[in-house]
The first five atom37 places (N, CA, C, CB, O) and aatype in JSON, in Angstrom:
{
  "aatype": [20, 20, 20, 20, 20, 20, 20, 20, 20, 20, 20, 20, 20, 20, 20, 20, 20, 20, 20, 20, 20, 20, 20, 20, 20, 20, 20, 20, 20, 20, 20, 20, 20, 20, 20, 20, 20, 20, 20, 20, 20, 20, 20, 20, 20, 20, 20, 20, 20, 20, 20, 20, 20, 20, 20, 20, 20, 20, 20, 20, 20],
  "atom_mask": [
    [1, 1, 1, 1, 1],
    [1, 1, 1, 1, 1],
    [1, 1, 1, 1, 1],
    [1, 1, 1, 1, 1],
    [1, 1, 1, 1, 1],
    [1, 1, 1, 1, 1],
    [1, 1, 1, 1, 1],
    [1, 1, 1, 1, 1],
    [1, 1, 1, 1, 1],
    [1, 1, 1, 1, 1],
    [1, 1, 1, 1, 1],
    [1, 1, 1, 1, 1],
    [1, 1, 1, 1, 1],
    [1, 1, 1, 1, 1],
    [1, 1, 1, 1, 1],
    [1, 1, 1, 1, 1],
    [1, 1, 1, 1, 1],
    [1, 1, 1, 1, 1],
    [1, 1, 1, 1, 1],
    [1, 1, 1, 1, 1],
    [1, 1, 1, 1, 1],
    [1, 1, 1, 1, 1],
    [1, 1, 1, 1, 1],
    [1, 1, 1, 1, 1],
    [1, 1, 1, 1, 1],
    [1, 1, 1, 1, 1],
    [1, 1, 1, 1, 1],
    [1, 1, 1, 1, 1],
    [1, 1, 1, 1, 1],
    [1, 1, 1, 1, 1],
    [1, 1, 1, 1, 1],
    [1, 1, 1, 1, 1],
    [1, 1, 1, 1, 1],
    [1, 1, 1, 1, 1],
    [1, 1, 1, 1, 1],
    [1, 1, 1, 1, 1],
    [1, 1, 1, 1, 1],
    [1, 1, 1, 1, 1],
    [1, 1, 1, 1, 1],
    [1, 1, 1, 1, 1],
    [1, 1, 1, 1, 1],
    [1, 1, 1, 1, 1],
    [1, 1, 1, 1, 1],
    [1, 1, 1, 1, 1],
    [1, 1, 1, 1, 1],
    [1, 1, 1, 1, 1],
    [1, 1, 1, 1, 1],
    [1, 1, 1, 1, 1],
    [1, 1, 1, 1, 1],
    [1, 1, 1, 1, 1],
    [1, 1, 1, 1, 1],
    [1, 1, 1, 1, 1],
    [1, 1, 1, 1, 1],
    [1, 1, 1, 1, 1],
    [1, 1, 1, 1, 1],
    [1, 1, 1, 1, 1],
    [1, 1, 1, 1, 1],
    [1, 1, 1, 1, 1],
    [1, 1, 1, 1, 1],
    [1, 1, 1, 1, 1],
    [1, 1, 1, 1, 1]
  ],
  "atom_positions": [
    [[67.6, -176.74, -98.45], [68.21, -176.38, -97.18], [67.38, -175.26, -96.56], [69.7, -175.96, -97.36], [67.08, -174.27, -97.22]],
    [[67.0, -175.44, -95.23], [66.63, -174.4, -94.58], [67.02, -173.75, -93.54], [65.82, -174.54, -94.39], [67.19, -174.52, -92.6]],
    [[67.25, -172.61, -93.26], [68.33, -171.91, -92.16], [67.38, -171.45, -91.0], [69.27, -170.44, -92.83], [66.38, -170.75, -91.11]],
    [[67.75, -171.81, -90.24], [66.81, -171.21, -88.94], [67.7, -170.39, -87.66], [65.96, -172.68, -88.13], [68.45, -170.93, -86.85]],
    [[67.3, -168.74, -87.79], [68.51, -167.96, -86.71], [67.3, -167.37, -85.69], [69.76, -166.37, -87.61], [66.26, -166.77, -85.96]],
    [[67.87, -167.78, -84.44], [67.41, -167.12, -83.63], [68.3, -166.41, -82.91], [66.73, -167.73, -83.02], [69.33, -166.99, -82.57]],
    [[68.1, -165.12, -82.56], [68.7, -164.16, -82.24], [67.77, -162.97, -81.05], [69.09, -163.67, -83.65], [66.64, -162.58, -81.36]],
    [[68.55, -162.45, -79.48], [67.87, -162.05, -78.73], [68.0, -160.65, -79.3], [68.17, -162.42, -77.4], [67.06, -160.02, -78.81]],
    [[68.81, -159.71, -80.23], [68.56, -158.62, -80.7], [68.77, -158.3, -82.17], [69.15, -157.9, -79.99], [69.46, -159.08, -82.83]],
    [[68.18, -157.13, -82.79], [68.04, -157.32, -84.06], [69.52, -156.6, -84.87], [66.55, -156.65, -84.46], [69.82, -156.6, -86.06]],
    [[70.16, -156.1, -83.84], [71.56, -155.71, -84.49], [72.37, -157.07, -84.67], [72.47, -154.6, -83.48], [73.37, -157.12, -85.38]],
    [[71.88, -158.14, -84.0], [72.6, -159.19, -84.25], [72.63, -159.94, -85.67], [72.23, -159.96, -83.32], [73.54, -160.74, -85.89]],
    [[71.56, -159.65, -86.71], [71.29, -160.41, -87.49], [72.42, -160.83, -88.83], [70.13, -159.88, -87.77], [72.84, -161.82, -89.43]],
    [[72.57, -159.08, -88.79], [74.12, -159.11, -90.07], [75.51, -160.06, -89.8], [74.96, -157.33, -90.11], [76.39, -160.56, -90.51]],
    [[75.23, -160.03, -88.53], [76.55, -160.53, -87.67], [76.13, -161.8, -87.99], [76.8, -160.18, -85.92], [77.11, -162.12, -88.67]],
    [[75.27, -162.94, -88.01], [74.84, -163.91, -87.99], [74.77, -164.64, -89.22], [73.91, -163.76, -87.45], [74.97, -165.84, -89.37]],
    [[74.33, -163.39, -90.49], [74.37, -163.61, -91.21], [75.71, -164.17, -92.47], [73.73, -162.89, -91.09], [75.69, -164.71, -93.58]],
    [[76.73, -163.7, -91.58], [78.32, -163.89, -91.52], [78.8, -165.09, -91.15], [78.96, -163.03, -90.62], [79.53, -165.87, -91.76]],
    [[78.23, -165.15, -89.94], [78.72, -166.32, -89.42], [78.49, -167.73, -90.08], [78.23, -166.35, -88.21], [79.33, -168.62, -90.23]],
    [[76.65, -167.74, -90.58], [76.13, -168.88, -91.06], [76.73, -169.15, -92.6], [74.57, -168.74, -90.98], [76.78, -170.31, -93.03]],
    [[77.16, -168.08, -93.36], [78.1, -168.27, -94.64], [79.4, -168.81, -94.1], [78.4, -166.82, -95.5], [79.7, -169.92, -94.54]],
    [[79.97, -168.43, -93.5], [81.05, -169.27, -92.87], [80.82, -170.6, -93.05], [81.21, -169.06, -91.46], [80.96, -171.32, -94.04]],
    [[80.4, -170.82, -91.84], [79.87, -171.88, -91.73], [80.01, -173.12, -93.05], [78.6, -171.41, -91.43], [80.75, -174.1, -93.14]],
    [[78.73, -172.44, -94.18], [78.31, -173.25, -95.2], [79.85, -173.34, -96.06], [76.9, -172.55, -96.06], [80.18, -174.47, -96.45]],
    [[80.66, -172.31, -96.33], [81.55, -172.51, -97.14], [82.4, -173.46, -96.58], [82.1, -171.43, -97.5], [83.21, -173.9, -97.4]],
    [[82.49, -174.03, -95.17], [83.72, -174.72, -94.36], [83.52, -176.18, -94.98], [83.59, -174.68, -92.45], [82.39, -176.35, -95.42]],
    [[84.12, -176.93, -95.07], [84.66, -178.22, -96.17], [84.22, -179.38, -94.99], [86.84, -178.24, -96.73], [83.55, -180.4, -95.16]],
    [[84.71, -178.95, -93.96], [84.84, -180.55, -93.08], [84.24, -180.19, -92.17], [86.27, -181.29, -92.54], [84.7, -180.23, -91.03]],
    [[83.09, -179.75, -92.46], [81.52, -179.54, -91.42], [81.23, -181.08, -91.46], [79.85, -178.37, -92.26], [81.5, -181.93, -92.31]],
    [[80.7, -181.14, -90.45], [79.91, -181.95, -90.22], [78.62, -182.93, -89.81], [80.22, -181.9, -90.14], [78.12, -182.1, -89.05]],
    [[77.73, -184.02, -89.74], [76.6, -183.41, -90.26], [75.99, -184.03, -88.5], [75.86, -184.06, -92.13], [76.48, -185.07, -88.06]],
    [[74.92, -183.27, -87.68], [74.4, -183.26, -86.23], [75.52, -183.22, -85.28], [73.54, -184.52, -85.9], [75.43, -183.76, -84.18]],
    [[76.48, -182.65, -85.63], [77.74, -181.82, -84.77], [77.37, -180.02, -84.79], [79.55, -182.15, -85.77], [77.17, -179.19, -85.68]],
    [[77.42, -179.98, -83.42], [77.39, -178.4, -83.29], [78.74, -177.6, -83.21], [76.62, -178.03, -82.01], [79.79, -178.23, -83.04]],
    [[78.75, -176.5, -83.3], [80.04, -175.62, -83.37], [79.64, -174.28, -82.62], [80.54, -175.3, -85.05], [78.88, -173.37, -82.94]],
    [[80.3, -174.45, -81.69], [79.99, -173.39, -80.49], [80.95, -171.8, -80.74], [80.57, -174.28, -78.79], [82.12, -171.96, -81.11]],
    [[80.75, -171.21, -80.66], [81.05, -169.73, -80.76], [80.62, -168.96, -79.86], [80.64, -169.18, -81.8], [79.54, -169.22, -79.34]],
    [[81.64, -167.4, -79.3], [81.66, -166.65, -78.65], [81.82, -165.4, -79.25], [82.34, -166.96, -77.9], [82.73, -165.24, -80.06]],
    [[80.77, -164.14, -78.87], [80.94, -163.17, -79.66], [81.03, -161.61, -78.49], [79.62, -163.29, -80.84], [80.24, -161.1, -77.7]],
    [[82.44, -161.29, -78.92], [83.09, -160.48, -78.12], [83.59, -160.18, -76.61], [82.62, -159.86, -78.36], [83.81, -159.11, -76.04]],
    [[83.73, -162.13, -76.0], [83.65, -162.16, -74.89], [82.68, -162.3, -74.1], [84.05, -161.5, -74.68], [82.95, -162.87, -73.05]],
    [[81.14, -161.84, -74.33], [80.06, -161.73, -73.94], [79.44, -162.82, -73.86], [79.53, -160.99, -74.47], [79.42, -163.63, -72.93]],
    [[78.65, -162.88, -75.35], [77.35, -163.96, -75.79], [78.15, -165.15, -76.43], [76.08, -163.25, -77.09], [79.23, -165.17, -77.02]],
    [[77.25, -166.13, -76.11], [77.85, -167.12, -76.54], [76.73, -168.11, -78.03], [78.17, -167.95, -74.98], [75.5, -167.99, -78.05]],
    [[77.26, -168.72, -78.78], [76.06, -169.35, -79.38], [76.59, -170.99, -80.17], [75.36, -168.09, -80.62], [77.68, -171.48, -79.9]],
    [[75.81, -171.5, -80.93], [75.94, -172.69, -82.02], [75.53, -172.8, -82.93], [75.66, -173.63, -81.86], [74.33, -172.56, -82.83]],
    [[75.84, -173.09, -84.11], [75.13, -173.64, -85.41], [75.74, -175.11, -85.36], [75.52, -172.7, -86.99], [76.65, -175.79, -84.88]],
    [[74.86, -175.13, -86.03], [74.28, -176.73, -86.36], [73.52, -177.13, -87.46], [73.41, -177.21, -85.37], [72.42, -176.67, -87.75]],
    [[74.27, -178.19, -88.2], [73.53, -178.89, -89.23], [72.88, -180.01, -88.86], [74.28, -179.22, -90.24], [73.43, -180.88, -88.18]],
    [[71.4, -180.11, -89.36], [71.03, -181.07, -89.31], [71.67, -182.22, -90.31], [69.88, -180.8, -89.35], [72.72, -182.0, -90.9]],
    [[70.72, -183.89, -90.49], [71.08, -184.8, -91.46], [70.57, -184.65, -92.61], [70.87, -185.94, -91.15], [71.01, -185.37, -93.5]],
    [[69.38, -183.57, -92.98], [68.3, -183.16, -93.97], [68.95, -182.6, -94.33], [67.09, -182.62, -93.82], [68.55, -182.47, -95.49]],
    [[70.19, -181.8, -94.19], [70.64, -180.14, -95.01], [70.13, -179.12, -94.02], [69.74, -179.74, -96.77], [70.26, -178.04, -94.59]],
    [[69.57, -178.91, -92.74], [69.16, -177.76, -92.25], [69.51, -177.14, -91.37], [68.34, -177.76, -92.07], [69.38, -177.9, -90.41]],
    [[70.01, -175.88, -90.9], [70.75, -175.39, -90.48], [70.28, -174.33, -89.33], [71.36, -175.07, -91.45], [69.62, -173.31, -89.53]],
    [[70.71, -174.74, -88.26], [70.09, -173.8, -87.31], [71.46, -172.71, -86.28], [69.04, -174.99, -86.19], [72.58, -173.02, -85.89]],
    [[70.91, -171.81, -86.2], [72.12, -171.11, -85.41], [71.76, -170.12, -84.6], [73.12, -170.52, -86.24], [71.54, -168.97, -84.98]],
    [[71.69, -170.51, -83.5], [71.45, -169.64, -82.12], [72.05, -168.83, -81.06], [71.1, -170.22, -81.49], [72.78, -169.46, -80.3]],
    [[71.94, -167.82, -80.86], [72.16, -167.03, -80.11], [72.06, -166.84, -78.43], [71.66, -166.43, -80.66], [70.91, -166.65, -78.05]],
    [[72.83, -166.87, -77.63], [72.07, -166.98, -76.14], [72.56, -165.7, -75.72], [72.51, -168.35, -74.98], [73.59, -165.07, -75.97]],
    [[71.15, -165.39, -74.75], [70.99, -163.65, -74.05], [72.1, -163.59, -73.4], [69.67, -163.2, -72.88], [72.4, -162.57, -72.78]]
  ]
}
């Protein structure tokens, strides 16, 4: 499995790093379905599994 975070600042990363364990521990993920998230009203983002196992989760400015 490979995780891929992109993120527009670097205080974001711990936060992300939270999120994407989430994520992996959740049971009825599913696989090239995204899951959209909002962080504090502000920014918005998605993770996403690929069909390989790979995991991407992005951040928007």
């Amino acid at each position: 499995m490979k995780v891929t975070i992109e993120v527009p600042n670097k205080k974001d990363i711990d936060m992300v790093f939270g999120l994407v364990a989430d994520f992996v521990k959740q049971k009825d993920r599913k696989v090239n379905e995204s899951v959209f998230f909002t962080i504090n009203n502000e920014r918005s983002g998605v993770i996403r599994e690929s069909h390989k196992g790979n995991i991407s989760c992005r951040i928007n400015p």
